[in-house]
C-alpha positions in Angstrom: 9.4 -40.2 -138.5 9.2 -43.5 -136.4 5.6 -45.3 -136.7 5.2 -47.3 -133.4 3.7 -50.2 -133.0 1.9 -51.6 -130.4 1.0 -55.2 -129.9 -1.9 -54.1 -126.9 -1.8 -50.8 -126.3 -3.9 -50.8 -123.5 -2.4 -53.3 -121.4 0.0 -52.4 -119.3 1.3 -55.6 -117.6 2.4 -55.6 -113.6 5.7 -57.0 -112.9 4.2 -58.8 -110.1 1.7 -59.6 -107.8 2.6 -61.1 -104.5 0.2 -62.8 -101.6 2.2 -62.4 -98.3 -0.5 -64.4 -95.5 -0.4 -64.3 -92.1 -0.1 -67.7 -89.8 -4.3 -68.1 -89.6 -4.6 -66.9 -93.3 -6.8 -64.3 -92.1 -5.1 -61.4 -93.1 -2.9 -60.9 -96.5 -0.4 -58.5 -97.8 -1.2 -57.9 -101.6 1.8 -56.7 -103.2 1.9 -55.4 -106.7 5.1 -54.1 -108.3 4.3 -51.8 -111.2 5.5 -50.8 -114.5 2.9 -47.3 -114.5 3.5 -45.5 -110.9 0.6 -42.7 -112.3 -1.9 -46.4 -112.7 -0.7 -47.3 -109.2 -1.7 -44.3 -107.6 -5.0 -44.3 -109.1 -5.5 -48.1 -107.7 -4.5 -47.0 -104.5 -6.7 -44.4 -104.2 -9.8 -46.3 -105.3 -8.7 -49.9 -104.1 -8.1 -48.3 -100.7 -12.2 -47.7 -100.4 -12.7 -51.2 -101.1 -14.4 -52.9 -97.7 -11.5 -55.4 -97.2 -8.9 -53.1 -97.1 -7.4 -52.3 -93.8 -4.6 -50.0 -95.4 -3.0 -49.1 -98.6 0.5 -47.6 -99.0 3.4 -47.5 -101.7 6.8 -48.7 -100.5 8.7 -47.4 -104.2 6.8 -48.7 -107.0 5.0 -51.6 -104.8 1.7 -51.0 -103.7 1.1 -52.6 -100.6 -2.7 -53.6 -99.6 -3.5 -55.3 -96.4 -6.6 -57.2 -96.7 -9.2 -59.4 -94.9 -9.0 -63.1 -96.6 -12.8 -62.7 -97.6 -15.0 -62.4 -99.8 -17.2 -58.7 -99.8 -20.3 -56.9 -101.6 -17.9 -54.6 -103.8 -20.4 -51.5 -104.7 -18.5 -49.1 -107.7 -18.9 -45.7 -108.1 -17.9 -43.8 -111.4 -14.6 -41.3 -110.4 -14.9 -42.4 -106.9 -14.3 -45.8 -105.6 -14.4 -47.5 -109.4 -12.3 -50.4 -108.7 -11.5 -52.7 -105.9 -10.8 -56.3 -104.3 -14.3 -58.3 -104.5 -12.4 -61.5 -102.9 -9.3 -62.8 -101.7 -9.7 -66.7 -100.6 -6.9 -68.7 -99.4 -6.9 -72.2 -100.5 -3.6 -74.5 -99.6 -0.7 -73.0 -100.9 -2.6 -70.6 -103.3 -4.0 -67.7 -103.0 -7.1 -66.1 -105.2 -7.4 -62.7 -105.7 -10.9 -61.1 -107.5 -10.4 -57.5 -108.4 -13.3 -55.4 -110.1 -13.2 -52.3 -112.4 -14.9 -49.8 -114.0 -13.7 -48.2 -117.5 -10.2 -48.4 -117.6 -10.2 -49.4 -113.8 -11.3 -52.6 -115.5 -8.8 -53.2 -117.8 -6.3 -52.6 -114.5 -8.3 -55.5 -112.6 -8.2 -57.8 -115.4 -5.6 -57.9 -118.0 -3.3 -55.7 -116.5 -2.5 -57.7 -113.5 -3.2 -61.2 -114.9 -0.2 -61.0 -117.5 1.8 -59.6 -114.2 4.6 -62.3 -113.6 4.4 -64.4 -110.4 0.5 -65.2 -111.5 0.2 -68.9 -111.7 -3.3 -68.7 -114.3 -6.4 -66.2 -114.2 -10.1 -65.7 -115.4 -10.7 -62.1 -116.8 -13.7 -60.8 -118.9 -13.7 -58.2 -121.5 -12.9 -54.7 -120.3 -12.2 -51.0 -121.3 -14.8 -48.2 -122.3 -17.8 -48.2 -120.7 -18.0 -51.7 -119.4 -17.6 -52.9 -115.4 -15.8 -55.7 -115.4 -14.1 -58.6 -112.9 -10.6 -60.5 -113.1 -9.7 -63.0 -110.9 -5.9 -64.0 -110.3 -4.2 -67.1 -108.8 -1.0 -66.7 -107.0 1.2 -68.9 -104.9 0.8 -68.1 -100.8 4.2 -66.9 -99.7 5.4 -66.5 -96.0 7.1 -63.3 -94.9 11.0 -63.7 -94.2 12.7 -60.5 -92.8 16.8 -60.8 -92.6 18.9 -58.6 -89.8 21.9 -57.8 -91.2 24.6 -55.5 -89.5 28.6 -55.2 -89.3 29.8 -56.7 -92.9 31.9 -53.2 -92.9 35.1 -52.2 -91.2 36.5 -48.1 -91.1 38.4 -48.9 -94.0 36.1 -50.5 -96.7 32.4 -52.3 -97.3 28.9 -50.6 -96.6 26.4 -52.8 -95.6 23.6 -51.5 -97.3 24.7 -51.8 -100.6 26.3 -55.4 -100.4 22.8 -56.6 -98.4 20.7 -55.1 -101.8 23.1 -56.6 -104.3 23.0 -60.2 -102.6 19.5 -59.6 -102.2 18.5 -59.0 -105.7 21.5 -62.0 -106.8 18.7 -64.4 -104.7 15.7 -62.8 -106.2 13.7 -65.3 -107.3 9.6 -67.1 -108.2 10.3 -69.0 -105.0 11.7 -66.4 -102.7 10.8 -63.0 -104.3 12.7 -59.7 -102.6 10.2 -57.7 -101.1 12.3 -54.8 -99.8 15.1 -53.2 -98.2 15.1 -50.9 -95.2 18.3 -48.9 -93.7 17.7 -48.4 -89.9 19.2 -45.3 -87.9 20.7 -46.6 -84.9 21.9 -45.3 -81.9 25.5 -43.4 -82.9 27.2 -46.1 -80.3 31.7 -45.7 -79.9 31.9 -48.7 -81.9 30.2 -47.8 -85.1 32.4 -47.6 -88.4 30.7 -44.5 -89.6 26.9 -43.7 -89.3 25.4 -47.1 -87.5 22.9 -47.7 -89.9 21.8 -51.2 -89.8 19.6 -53.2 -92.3 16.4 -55.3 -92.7 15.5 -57.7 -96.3 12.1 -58.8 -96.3 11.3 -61.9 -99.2 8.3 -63.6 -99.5 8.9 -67.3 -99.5 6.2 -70.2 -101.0 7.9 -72.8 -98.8 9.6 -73.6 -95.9 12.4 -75.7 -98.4 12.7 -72.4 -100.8 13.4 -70.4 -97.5 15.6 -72.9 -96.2 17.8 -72.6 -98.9 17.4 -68.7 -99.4 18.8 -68.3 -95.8 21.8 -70.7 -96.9 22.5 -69.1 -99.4 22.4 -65.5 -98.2 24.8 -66.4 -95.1 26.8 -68.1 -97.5 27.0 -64.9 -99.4 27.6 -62.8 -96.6 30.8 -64.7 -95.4 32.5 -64.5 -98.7 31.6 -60.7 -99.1 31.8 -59.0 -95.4 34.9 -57.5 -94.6 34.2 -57.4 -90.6 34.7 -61.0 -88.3 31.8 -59.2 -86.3 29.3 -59.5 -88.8 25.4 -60.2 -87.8 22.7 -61.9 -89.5 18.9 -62.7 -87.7 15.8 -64.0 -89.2 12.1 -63.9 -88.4 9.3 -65.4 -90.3 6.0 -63.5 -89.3 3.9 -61.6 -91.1 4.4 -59.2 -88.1 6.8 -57.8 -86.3 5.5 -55.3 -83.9 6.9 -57.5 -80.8 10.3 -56.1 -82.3 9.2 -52.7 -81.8 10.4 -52.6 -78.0 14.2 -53.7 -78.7 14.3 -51.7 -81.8 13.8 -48.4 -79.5 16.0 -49.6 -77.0 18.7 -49.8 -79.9 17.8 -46.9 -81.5 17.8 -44.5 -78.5 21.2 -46.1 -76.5 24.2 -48.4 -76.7 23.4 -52.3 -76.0 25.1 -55.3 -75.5 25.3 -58.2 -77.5 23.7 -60.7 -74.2 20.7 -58.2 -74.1 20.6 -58.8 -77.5 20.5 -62.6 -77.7 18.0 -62.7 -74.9 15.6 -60.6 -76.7 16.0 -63.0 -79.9 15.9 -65.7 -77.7 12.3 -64.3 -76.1 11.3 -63.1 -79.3 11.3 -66.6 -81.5 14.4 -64.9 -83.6 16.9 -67.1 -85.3 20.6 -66.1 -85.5 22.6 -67.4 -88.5 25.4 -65.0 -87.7 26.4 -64.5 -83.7 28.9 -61.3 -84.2 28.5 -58.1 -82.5 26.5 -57.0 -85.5 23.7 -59.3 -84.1 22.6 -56.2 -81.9 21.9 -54.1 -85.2 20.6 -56.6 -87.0 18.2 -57.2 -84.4 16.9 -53.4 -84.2 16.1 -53.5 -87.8 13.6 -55.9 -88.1 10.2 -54.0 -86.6 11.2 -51.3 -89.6 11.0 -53.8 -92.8 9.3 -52.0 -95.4 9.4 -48.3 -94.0 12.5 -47.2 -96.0 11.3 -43.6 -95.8 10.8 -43.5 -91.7 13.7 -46.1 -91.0 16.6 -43.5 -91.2 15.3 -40.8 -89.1 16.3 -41.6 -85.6 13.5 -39.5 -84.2 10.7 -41.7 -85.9 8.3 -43.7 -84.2 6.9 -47.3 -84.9 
């Protein structure tokens, strides 16, 4: 018989929490990666009543809340909306996130996420059984950076998708964390190695000098691994990227050419690190970052 031993066992730490804000630092993506899907779900159901939440989703095992930067009356309610986001106040390069509980919903807003890595230091009370109770987290204000990436293949070797996760994951790091990984459906144009799939990285970066040297590093990274001379790579730092959505039908419902393509980078405030053909991929993929489920259906809408 094996006797286990548990140092807390009712902590069940995240393995990070992540504060993606938009250019005004009205709005913020909270991110939390976590190591119980069943306690995710349970957040997301309740979190998602809370009063700054716009929308609640799970991309994997990430729970993805956009938020109002504010701070709200958070009422709970046993078995019904018992936890929630009282607060979430950008200050500088930091962010401050207040999350309230009830029963074991407090032990999920305090100690749970406060030992979750990525959390610079926290406040928590005591929580579990009966009690409410509040936890408040600091974490570092991260910028969202979404990659393009297309053509690294040829008909004889490589896949795109794979290589893009594996470099991706290689750069994960505090500074520039890997978000996620999207393959895009594209239009089946003559050119296309085997099923024109294209794809989009999303990191969240605390700096413009730790995405600097992200992007270095990942073209670097691309030129010694791609096995095409037509590879593409484009990047655009915004928290949004619905004025993408127009090219990325357009490239998902014909064939394109690589001047229509730079234009609309051009128009569109997109860098290109990479200039081969693949740029006209790589382009279509960045409105679909994050929607890895609706990405590969050529039919879906944005």
């Amino acid at each position: 018989m094996k006797e286990v031993e548990l140092t807390d066992p009712y902590t069940i730490p995240y393995r990070g929490i992540y504060a993606v804000c938009d250019e005004n630092n009205e709005y913020a993506e909270i991110i939390e990666h976590t190591n119980c899907y069943s306690g995710a779900a349970w957040s997301r159901f309740h979190y998602a009543r809370s009063p700054l939440v716009q929308s609640a989703r799970a991309v994997g095992n990430m729970s993805r809340y956009l938020v109002k930067a504010e701070v709200c009356d958070l009422t709970l309610k046993p078995s019904v909306a018992a936890a929630g986001f009282e607060s979430v106040v950008v200050d500088g390069d930091e962010v401050s996130i207040t999350y309230a509980g009830l029963g074991g919903g407090g032990v999920g807003a305090t100690k749970c996420r406060a030992l979750a890595q990525g959390v610079l230091r926290y406040d928590v009370g005591d929580s579990g059984g009966g009690k409410a109770a509040k936890g408040t987290i600091v974490v570092p204000r991260r910028q969202r950076v979404l990659i393009g990436i297309d053509d690294t293949d040829t008909k004889e070797e490589g896949a795109t998708w794979s290589m893009t996760h594996n470099i991706a994951t290689a750069l994960n790091s505090n500074e520039s964390v890997y978000l996620s990984h999207s393959l895009v459906q594209l239009f089946p144009v003559a050119a296309k190695t085997q099923n024109c799939v294209s794809t989009v990285l999303e990191f969240g970066c605390v700096s413009e000098e730790a995405k600097k040297e992200l992007l270095e590093d990942l073209k670097n990274a691309l030129l010694k691994y791609s096995v095409s001379d037509e590879t593409g790579m484009v990047v655009l730092s915004s928290f949004d990227a619905s004025h993408m959505e127009e090219y990325s039908t357009m490239c998902r419902s014909g064939e394109l050419t690589k001047d229509i393509a730079m234009e609309h980078a051009r128009k569109n405030g997109v860098e290109v690190w990479l200039d081969g053909n693949g740029v006209i991929g790589a382009l279509g993929s960045l409105a679909w970052f994050a929607r890895p489920d609706e990405s590969i259906d050529l039919e879906a809408k944005l």
